[in-house]
C-alpha positions, 0 to 999 in steps of 0.5 A: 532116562531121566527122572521125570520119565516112565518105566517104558523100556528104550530100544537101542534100533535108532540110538545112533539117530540124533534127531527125526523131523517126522512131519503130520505128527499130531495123529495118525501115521505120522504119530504113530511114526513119532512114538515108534522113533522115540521108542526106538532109540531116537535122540530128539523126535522134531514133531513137525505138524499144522497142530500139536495136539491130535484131530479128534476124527482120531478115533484109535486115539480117543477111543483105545487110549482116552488118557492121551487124548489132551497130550500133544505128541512132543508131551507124550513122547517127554512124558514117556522118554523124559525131558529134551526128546521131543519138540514141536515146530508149526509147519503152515506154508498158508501164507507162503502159498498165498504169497506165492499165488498173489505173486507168479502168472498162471502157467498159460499167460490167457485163459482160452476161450469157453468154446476152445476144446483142449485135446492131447494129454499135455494140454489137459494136465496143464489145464488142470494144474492151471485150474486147480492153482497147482494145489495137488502138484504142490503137496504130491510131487513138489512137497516131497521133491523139495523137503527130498533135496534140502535133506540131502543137503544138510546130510552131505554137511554131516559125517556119517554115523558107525553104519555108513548112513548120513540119513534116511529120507522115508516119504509115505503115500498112500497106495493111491500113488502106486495103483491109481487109485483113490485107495486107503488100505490104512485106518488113519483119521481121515478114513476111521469116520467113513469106515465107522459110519458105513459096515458095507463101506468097511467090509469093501475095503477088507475085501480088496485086502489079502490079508482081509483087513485094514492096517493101522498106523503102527504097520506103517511105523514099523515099517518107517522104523526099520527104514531108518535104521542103518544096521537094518536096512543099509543096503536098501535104497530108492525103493517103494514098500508096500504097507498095505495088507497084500493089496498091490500083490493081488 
C-alpha cells in the first residue's frame, strides 16, 4: 500500500486481477461493485460512468456515509488503497447514438398507414422497436451483446493467469429480465426515493421477498466478487445468479 493510503486491509481474492472496468459506477451497484474490487485485491478499478461523482438520489451514500458524498468513486478508492488503483473514463454514447439515428432508415422503409392494424408478434415488436428508436434493445440486448464480444476479444490477446481464467464477463440485470416483470428487489438510487416516499410501496415490495426485505448493492457486489475470482468460481460459466433475496425461488 502506499503512503498516501488508509489502514484498510486488502484482500488478496482478486490480486491476480489486473484491471476492472466496472460500468455505472458512480453510485449505486456499480459503485458497490468498485469498492468491493479494489478491496478484493484488484489491480487498477477502470470506473466507467456518464458522471464520477455519485446521484444524489443515493440516499445509502448521503445518508450512512455523509463524508464520501464530494468523493467521486476512483477518489474514494485512491484515498483508500493509494495512488494508481483506480481511474475514471467518461462513457456517453449521446452523441454516437445520435449520429447513428441521423444516419440509418427505420427498420421498415414507410410508416403504414394510421388505419392499418398490425397483427402477429413479429410485427408488433418491430412496430415497437421502430417506434421507440430501438432505445430499449439498444441498452438490454445489444449494449451488453457488444461490450460481451469486444471483451472476449482482448481476453483471447492475454495469456491466462495461475487459475486458467483470461477474464470474466459479469452482466447485471435486474430480475426484471428473468421473471417479466417490472421488478426491483435491490435498494439502488433509482428505487430509494419511491421506497422512502411510499411505506405501502415499500412493505409491497418486502412482501414479494422470501427473505422479507430489500437487498443493497454490496449483496450484488459480493456476488460479482466471487464471479470474478477464478480460484472460486472457475468451474462456473453462462449462468444466471439470482441476487434477489429468494424472490424467483418462490
Amino acid at each position: 500500500m502506499s503512503a498516501n493510503s488508509t489502514d484498510r486491509t486488502i484482500t488478496s481474492r482478486l490480486s491476480d486481477v489486473q484491471a476492472a472496468i466496472v460500468t455505472g459506477s458512480s453510485s449505486g451497484i456499480g459503485r458497490a461493485i468498485a469498492l468491493q474490487f479494489a478491496e478484493e485485491g484488484v489491480n487498477l478499478v477502470v470506473c466507467a460512468d456518464l458522471q464520477a461523482c455519485p446521484n444524489k438520489a443515493d440516499t445509502a451514500i448521503w445518508e450512512t456515509h455523509p463524508e464520501e458524498r464530494s468523493l467521486a468513486t476512483h477518489e474514494l478508492i485512491i484515498s483508500r488503497y493509494g495512488v494508481g488503483r483506480a481511474t475514471f473514463i467518461r462513457c456517453d454514447v449521446s452523441v454516437e447514438r445520435a449520429a447513428l439515428v441521423a444516419g440509418e432508415k427505420d427498420i421498415r422503409d414507410d410508416d403504414p398507414p394510421e388505419d392499418t392494424q398490425i397483427f402477429g408478434m413479429a410485427e408488433v415488436v418491430e412496430e415497437t422497436m421502430r417506434m421507440t428508436g430501438r432505445l430499449d434493445v439498444a441498452v438490454n440486448g445489444t449494449g451488453p451483446f457488444l461490450g460481451s464480444k469486444h471483451a472476449v476479444a482482448q481476453f483471447l490477446k492475454q495469456e491466462p493467469d495461475t487459475y486458467g481464467f483470461r477474464g470474466t464477463i459479469i452482466n447485471i440485470s435486474s430480475i426484471g429480465g428473468q421473471v417479466g416483470l417490472m421488478r426491483c428487489d435491490i435498494n439502488t438510487p433509482m428505487l430509494q426515493p419511491w421506497v422512502a416516499a411510499s411505506p405501502e410501496f415499500a412493505a409491497y415490495l418486502d412482501a414479494g421477498i422470501a427473505l422479507g426485505h430489500l437487498g443493497n448493492p454490496a449483496d450484488v457486489a459480493g456476488a460479482a466478487a466471487w464471479l470474478a475470482s477464478g480460484r472460486e468460481s472457475g468451474y462456473v460459466t453462462g449462468a444466471v445468479i439470482p441476487v434477489d433475496g429468494g424472490f424467483t425461488a418462490r
